[in-house]
C-alpha positions as a LaTeX table, in Angstrom:
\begin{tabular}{lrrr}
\hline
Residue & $x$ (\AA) & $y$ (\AA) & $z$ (\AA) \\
\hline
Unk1 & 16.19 & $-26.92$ & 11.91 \\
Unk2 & 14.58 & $-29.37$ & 14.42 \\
Unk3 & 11.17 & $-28.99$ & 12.88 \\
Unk4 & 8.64 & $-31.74$ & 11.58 \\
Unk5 & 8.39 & $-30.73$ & 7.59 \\
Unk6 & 4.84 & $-31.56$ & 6.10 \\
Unk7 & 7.09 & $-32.40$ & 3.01 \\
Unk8 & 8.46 & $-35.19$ & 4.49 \\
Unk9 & 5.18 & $-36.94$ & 5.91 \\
Unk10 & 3.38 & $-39.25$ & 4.04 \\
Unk11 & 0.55 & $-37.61$ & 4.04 \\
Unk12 & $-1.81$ & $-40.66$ & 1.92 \\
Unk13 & $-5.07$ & $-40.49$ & 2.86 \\
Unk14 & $-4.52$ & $-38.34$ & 5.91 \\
Unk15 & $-6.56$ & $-35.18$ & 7.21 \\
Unk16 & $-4.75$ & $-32.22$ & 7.60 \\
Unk17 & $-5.51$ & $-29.61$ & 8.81 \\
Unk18 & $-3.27$ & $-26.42$ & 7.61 \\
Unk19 & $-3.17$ & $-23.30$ & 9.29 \\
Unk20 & $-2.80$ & $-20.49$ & 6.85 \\
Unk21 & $-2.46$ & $-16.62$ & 6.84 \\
Unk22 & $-4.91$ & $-15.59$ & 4.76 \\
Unk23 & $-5.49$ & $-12.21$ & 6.15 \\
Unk24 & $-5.49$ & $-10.39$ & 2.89 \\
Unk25 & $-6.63$ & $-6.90$ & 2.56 \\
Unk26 & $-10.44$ & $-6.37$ & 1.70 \\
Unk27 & $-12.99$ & $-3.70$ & 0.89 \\
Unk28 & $-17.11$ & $-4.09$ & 0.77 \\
Unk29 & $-16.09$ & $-8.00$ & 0.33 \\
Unk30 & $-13.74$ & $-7.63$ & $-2.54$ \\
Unk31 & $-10.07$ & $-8.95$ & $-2.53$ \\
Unk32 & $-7.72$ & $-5.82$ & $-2.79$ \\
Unk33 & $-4.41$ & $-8.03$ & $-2.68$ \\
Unk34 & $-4.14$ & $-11.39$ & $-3.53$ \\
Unk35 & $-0.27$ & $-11.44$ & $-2.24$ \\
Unk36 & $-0.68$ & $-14.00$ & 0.20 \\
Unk37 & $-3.31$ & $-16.16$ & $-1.40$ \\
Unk38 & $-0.59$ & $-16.53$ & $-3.95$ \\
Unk39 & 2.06 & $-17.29$ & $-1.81$ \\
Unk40 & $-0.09$ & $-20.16$ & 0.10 \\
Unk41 & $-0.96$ & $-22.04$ & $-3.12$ \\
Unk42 & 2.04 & $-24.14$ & $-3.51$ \\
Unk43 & 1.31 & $-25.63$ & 0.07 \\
Unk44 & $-1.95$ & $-27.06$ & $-1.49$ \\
Unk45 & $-0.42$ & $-28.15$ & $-4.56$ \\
Unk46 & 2.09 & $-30.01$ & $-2.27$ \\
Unk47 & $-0.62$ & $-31.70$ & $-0.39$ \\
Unk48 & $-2.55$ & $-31.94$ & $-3.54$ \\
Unk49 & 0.23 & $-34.26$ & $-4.92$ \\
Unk50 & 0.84 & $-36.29$ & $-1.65$ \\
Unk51 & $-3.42$ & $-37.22$ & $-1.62$ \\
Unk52 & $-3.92$ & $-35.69$ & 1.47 \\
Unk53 & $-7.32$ & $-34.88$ & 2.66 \\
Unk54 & $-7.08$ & $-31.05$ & 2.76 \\
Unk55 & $-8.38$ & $-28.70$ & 5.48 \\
Unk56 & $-7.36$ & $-25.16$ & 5.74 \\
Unk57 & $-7.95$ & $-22.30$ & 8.01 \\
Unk58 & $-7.67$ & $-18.71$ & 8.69 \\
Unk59 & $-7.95$ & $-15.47$ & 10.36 \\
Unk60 & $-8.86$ & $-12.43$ & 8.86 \\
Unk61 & $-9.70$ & $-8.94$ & 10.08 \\
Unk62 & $-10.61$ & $-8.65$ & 14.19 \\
Unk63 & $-13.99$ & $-9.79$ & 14.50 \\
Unk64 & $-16.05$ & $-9.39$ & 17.74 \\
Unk65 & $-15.64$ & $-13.28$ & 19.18 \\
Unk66 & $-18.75$ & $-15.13$ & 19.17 \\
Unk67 & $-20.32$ & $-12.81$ & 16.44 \\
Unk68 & $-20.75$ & $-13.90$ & 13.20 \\
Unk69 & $-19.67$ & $-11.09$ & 10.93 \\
Unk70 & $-20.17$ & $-11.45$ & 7.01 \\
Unk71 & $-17.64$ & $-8.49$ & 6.06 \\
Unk72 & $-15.02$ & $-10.76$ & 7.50 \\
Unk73 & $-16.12$ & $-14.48$ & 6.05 \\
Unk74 & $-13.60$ & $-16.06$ & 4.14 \\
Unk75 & $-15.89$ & $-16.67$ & 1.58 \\
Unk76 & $-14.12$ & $-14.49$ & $-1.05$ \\
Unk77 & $-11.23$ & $-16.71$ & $-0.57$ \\
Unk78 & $-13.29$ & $-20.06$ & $-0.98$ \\
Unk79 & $-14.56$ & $-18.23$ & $-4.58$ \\
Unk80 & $-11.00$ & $-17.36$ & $-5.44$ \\
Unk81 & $-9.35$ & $-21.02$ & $-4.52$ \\
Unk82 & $-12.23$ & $-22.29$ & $-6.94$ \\
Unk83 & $-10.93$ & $-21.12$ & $-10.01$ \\
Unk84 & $-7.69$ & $-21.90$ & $-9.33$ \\
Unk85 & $-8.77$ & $-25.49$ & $-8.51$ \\
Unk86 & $-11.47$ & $-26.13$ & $-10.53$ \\
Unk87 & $-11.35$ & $-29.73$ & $-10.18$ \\
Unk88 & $-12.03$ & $-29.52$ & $-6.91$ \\
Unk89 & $-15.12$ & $-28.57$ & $-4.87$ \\
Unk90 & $-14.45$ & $-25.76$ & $-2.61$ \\
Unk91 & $-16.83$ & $-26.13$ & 1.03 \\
Unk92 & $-16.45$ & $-23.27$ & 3.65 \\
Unk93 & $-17.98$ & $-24.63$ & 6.70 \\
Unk94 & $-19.23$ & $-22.33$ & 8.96 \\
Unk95 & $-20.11$ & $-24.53$ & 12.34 \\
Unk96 & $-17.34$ & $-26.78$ & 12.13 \\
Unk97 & $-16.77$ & $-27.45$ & 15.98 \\
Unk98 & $-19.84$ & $-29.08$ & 16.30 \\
Unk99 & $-18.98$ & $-31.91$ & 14.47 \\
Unk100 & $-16.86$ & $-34.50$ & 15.53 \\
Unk101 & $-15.41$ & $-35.52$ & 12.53 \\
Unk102 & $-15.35$ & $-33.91$ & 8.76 \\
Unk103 & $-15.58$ & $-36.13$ & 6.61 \\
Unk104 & $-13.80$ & $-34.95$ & 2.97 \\
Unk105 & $-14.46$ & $-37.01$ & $-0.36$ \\
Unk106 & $-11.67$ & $-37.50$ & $-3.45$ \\
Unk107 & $-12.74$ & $-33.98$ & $-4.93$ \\
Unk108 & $-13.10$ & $-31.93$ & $-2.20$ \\
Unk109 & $-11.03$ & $-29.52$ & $-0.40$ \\
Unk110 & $-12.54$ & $-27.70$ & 2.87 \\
Unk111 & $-12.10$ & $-24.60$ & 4.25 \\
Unk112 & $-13.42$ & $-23.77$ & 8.03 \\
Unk113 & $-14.78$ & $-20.68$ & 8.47 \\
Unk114 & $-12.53$ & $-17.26$ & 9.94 \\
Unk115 & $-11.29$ & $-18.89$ & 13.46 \\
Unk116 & $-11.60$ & $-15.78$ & 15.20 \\
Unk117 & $-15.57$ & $-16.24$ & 15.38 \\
Unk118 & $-14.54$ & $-18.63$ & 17.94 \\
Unk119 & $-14.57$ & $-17.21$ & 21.44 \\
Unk120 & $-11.54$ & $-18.14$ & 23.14 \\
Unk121 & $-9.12$ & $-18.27$ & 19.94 \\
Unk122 & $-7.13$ & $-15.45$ & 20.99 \\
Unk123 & $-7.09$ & $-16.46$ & 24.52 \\
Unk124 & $-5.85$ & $-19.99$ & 23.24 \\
Unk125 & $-8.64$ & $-21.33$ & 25.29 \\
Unk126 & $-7.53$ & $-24.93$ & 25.62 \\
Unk127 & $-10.61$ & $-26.56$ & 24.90 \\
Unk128 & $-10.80$ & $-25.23$ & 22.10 \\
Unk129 & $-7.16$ & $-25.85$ & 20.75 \\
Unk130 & $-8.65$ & $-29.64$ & 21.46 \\
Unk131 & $-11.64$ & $-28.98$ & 19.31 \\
Unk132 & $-9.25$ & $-28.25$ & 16.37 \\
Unk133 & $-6.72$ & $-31.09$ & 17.36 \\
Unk134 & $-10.01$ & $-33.27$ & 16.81 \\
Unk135 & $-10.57$ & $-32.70$ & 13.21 \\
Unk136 & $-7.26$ & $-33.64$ & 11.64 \\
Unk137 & $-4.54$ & $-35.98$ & 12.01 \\
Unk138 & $-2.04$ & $-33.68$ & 11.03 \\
Unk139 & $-1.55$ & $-30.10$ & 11.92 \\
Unk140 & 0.42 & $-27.97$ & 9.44 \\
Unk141 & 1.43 & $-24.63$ & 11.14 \\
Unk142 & 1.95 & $-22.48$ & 7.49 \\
Unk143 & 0.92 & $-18.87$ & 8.68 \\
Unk144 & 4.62 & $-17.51$ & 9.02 \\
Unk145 & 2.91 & $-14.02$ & 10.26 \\
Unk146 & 0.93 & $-15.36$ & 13.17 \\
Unk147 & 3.63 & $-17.49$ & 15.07 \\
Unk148 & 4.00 & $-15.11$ & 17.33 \\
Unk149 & 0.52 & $-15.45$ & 18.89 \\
Unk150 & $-0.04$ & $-17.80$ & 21.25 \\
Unk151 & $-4.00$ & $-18.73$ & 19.89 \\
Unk152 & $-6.04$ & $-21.88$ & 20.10 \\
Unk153 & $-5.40$ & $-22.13$ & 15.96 \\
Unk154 & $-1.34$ & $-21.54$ & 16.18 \\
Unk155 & $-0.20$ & $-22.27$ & 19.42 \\
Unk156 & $-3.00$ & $-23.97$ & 21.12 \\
Unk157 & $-3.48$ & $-26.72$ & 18.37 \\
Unk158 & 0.25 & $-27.26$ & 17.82 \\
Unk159 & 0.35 & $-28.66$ & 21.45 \\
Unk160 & $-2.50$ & $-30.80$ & 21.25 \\
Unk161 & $-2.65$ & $-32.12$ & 17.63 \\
Unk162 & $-0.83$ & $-35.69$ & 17.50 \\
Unk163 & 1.10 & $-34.62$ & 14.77 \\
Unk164 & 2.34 & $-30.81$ & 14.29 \\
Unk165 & 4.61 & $-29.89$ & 11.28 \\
Unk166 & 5.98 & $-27.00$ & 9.67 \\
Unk167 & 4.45 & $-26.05$ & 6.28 \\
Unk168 & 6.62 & $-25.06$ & 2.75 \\
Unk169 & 5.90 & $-21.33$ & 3.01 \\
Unk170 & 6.68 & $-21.07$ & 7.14 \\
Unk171 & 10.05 & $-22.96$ & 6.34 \\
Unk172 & 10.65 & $-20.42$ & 3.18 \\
Unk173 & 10.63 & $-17.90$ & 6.18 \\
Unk174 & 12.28 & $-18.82$ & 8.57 \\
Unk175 & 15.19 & $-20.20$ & 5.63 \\
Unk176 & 15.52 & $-16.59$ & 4.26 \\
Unk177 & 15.49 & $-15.00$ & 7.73 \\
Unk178 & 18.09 & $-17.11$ & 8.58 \\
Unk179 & 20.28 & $-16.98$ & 5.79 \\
Unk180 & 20.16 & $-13.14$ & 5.88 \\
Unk181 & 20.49 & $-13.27$ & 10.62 \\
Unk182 & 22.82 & $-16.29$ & 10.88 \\
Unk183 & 25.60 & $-15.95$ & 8.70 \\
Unk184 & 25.18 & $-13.31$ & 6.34 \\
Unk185 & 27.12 & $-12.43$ & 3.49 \\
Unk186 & 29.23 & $-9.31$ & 3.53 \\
Unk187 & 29.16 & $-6.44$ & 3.79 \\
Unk188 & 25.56 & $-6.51$ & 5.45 \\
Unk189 & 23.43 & $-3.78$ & 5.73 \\
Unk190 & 19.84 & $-2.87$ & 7.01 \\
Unk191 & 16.91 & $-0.60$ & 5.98 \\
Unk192 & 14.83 & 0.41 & 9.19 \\
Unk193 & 11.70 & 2.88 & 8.50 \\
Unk194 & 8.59 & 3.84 & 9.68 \\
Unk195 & 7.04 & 5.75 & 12.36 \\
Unk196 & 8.43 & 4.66 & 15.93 \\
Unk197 & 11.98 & 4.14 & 17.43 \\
Unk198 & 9.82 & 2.53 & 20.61 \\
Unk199 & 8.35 & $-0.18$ & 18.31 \\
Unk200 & 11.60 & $-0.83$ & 16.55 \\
Unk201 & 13.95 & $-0.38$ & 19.81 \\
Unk202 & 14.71 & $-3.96$ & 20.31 \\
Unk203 & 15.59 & $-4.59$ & 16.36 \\
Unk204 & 17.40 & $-1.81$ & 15.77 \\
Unk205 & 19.77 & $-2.87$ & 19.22 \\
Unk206 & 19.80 & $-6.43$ & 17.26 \\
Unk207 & 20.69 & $-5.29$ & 13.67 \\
Unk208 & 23.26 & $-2.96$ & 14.89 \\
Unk209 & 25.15 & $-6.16$ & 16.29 \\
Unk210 & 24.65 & $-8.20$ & 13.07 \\
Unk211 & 24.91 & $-5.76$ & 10.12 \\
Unk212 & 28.03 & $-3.57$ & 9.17 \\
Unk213 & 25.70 & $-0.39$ & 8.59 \\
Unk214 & 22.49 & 0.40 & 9.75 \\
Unk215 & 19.91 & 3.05 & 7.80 \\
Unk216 & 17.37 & 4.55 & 9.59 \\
Unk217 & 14.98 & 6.70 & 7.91 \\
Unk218 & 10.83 & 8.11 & 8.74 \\
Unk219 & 10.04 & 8.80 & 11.98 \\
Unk220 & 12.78 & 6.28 & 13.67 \\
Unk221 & 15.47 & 9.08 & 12.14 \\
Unk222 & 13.71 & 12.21 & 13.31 \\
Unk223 & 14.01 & 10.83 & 16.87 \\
Unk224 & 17.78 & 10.47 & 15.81 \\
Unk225 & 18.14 & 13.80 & 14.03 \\
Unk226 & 16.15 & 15.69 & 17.22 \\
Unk227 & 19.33 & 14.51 & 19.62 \\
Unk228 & 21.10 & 17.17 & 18.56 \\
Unk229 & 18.77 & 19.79 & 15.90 \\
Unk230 & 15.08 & 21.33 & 16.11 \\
Unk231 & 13.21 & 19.47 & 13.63 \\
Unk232 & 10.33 & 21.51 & 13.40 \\
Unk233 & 6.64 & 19.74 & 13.47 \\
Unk234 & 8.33 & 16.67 & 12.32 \\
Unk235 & 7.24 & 13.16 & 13.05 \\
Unk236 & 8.77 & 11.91 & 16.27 \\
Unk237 & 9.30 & 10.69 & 20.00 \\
Unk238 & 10.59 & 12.89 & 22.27 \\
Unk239 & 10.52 & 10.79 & 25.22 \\
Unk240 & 12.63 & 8.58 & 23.19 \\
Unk241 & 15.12 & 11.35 & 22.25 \\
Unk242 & 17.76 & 9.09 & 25.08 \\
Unk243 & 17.21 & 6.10 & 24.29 \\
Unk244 & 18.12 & 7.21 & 20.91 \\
Unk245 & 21.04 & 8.96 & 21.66 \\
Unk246 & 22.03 & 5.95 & 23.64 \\
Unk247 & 22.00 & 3.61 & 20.56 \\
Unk248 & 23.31 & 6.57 & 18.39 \\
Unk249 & 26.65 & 6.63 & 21.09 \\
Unk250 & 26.91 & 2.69 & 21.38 \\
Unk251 & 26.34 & 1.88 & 17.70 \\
Unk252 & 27.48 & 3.27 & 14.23 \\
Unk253 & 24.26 & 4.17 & 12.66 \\
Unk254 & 23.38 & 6.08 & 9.51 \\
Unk255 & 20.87 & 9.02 & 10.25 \\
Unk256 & 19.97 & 11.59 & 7.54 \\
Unk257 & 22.24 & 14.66 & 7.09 \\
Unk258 & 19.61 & 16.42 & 4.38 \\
Unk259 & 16.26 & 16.21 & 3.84 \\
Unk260 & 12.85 & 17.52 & 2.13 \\
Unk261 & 10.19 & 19.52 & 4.16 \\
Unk262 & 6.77 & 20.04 & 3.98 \\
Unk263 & 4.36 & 22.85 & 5.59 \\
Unk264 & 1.71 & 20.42 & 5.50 \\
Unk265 & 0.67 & 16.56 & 5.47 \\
Unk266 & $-0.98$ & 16.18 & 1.92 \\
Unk267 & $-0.54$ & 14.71 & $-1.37$ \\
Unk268 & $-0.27$ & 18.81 & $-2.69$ \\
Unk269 & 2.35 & 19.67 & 0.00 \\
Unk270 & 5.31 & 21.57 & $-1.85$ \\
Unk271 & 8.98 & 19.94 & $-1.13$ \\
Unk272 & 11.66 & 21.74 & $-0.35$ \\
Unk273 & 14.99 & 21.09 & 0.44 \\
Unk274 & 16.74 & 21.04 & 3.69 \\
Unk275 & 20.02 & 20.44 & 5.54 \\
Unk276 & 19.24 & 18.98 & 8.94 \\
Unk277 & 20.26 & 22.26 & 10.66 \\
Unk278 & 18.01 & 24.38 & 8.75 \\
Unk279 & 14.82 & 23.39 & 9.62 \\
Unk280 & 12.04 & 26.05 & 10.47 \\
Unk281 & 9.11 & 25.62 & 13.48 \\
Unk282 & 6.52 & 25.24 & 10.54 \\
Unk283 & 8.58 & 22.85 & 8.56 \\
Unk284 & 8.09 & 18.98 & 8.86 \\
Unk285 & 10.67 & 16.18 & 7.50 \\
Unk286 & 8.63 & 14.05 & 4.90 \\
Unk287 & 11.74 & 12.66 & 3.05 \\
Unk288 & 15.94 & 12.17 & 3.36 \\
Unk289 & 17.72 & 14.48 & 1.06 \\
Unk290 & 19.86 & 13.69 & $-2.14$ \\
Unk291 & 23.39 & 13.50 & $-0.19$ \\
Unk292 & 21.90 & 11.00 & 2.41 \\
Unk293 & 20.13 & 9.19 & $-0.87$ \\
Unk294 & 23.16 & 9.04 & $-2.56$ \\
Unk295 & 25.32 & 8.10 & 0.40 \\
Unk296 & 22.86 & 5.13 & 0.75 \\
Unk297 & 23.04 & 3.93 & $-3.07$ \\
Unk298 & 26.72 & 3.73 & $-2.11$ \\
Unk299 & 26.22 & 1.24 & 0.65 \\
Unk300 & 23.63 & $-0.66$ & $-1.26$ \\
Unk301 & 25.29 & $-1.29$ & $-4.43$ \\
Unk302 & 28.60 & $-2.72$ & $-2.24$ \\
Unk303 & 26.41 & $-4.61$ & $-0.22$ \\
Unk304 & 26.09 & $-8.64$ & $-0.11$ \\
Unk305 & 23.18 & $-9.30$ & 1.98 \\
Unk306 & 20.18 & $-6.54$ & 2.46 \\
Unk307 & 17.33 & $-6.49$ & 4.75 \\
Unk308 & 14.60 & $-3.62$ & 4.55 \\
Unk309 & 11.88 & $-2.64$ & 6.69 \\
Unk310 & 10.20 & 0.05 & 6.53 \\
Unk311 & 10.06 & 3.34 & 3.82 \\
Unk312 & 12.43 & 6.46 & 4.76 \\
Unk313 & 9.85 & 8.97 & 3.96 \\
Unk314 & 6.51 & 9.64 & 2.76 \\
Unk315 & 5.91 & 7.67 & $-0.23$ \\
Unk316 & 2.74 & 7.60 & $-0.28$ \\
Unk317 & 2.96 & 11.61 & $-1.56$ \\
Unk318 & 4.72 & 11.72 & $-4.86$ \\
Unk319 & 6.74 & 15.11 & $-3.99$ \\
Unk320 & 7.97 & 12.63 & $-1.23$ \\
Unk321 & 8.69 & 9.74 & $-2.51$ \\
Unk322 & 12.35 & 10.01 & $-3.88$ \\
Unk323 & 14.39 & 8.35 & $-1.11$ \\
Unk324 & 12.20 & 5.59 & $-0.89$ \\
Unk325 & 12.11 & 4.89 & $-4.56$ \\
Unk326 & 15.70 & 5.23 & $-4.84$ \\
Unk327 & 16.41 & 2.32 & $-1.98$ \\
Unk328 & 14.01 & 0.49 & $-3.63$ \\
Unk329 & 15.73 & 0.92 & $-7.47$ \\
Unk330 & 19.01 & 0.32 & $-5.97$ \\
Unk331 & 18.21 & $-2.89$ & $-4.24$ \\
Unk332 & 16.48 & $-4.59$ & $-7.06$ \\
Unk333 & 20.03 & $-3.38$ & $-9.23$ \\
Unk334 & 21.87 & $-5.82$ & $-6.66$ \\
Unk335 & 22.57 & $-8.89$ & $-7.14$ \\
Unk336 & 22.88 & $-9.62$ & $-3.41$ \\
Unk337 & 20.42 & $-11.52$ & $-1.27$ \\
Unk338 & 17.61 & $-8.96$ & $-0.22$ \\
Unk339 & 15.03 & $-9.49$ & 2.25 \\
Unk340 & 12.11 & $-7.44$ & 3.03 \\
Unk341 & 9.68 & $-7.18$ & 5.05 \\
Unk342 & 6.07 & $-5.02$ & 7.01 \\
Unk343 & 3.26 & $-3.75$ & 5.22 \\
Unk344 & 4.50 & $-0.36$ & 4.01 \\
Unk345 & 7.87 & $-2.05$ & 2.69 \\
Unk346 & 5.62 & $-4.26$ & 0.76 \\
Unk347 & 3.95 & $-1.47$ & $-0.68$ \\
Unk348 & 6.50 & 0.58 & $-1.64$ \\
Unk349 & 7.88 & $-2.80$ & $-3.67$ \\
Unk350 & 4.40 & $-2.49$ & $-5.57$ \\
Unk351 & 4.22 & 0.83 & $-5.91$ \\
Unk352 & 7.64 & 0.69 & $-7.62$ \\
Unk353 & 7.30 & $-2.92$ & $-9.38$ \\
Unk354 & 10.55 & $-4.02$ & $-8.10$ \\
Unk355 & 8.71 & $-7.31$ & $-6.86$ \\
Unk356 & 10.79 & $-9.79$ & $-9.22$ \\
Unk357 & 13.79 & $-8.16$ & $-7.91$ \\
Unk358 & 13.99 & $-9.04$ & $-4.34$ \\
Unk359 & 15.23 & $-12.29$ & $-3.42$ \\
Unk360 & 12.48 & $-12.64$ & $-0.52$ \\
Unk361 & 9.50 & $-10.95$ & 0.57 \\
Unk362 & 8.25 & $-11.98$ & 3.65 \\
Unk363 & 4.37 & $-12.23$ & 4.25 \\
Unk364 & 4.74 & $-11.34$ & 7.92 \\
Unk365 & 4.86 & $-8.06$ & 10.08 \\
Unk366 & 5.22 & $-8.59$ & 13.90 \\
Unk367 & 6.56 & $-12.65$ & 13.84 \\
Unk368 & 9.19 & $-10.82$ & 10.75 \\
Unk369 & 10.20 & $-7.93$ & 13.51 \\
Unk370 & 10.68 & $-10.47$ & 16.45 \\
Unk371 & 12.81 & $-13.29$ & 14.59 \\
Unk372 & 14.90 & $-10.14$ & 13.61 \\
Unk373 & 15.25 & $-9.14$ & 17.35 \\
Unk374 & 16.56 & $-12.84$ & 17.99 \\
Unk375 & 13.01 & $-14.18$ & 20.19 \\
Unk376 & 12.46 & $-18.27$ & 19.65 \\
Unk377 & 8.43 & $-17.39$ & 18.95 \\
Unk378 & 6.38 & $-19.61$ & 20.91 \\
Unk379 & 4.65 & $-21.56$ & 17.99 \\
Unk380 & 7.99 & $-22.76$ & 16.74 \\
Unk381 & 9.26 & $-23.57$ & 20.65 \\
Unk382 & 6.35 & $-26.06$ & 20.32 \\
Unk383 & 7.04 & $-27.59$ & 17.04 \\
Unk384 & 10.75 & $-28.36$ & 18.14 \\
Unk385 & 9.20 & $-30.74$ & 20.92 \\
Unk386 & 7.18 & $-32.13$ & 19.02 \\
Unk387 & 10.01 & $-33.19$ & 16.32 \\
Unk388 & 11.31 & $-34.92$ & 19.73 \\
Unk389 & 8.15 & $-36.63$ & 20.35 \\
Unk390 & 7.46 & $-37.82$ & 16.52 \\
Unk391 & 9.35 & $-41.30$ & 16.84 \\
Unk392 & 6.91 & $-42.42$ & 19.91 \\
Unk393 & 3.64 & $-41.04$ & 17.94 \\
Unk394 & 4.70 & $-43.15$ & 15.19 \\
Unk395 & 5.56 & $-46.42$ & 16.88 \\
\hline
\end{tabular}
């Protein structure tokens, strides 16, 4: 890939300034999931061992812009890096664009303060994209979830900075995404859940050219399964109902033949089983059925190369959770590369402590979604140029 890699700067006595995606899930200031924090670390370590003067800097939460709001500070994360490094002194600084320069001694590493304080960041107001060019002399782009956005920290900086580069953890990314898009092993096959065929359109017409089977399960297989049966008060689109049957007569897909039905959305719901045909007005589908779970095992165990997003049913309900924790055994039983990705997906792998067993597990949502549906995200169009422009920045 055409891409400036931090790992290959010398990076001596240099600022840098590394974007990060630190947007971890909180409650009343406490650190529910430390996922990502993890993830980033190695980055540091990297730039630890190269003596670069370390900046970072993230988002987290959607803050009012211009407001100040302590609920979203990243100072949980400052206290968290600080016993990791304890070596170093950790310094969140809050008004950071009124300096000019930051000036970092041998034992420090800084942290500026959430970016989205900062009115204009999600307008990528180009001043102040500048304002964050100013304070390093190399940007590191290492928030593999947010380079889809075109912000003053992602995109905006990227442009303006005189050196932009690709972090470890981005490049792990976009590597694995690759390896499982590009030129996958076969057979290939692909996991799509959740709620919405209109949010999932685009990568289920992409995956269907790529992979040798495609799975749909949740709310994307009701849509499928109301083409042709009533489906009670299930979960689903009905304006969608063609464009689903459009994909369903273009592309081989595989939609859910059984399944188990609730009367009502709770944890105390009783489940009861179904074939597709059978379901009553009062009846919603909450999970797939055992032939449709078994007829997936099937395709999983001969498969080479697996990507999964989304769960196929309600896992979050333990009468409702037996498709989804099936998939999930059955992929960390093969040996093949597996990639998954979105916030429930990453969920389910926890709830089910399968973690260790997936090859990857990517930290983005939206920017994991849109590399799937083939886009060339904006943040990376930028780095490309400026892995054209490096030679006459460093003559």
């Amino acid at each position: 890939m055409s891409i400036i890699k931090m790992t290959d700067l010398n990076l001596k006595d240099k600022k840098i300034l590394i974007r990060a995606d630190l947007n971890i899930p909180m409650k009343e200031k406490n650190i529910i999931s430390d996922e990502k924090i993890k993830a980033f670390i190695p980055t540091i370590n990297i730039a630890l061992k190269k003596e670069a003067k370390i900046i970072i800097t993230s988002h987290l939460g959607r803050p009012i812009e211009g407001k100040y709001n302590n609920e979203l500070s990243l100072k949980p994360i400052v206290y968290y890096l600080q016993k990791i490094f304890k070596n170093k002194k950790i310094i969140l600084i809050k008004n950071y664009l009124e300096k000019i320069k930051i000036k970092i001694k041998e034992n420090e590493l800084i942290i500026l303060e959430n970016v989205r304080f900062n009115i204009g960041e999600k307008k990528d107001d180009e001043k102040l994209a500048k304002k964050y060019a100013s304070l390093c002399d190399i940007f590191v782009m290492d928030a593999f979830a947010s380079i889809h956005r075109c912000h003053a920290s992602t995109y905006g900086i990227s442009k303006f900075a005189k050196i932009s580069c690709a972090g470890p953890l981005l490049l792990k990314e976009l590597n694995s995404l690759n390896k499982a898009l590009k030129k996958p092993k076969r057979p290939m096959i692909a996991i799509v859940g959740g709620s919405k065929v209109s949010t999932k359109f685009n990568v289920l017409n992409s995956l269907a050219k790529i992979a040798d089977s495609v799975i749909v399960g949740g709310g994307i297989a009701n849509t499928f399964i109301a083409i042709d049966n009533k489906i009670g008060k299930s979960l689903y689109e009905p304006e969608f109902i063609e464009t689903a049957k459009h994909l369903k007569e273009k592309y081989s897909f595989i939609i859910p033949t059984d399944c188990y039905v609730g009367t009502e959305f709770s944890e105390t719901a009783i489940s009861t089983y179904k074939k597709i045909n059978e379901i009553l007005d009062e009846e919603e589908i909450m999970d797939i059925g055992d032939k449709t779970i078994n007829k997936i095992k099937r395709l999983i165990n001969k498969a080479n190369t697996i990507l999964w997003n989304g769960p196929v049913g309600v896992f979050e309900f333990k009468n409702f959770r037996k498709g989804t924790k099936e998939i999930a055994y059955s992929i960390a039983k093969n040996k093949a590369f597996s990639i998954a990705g979105g916030g429930d997906t990453l969920s389910a792998i926890n709830i089910f402590n399968i973690k260790e067993k997936i090859s990857y597990i990517s930290t983005g949502g939206g920017a994991f979604l849109e590399l799937i549906e083939g886009k060339e995200l904006p943040v990376i169009s930028i780095l490309k140029n400026k892995q054209n422009n490096l030679k006459k920045i460093l003559l």
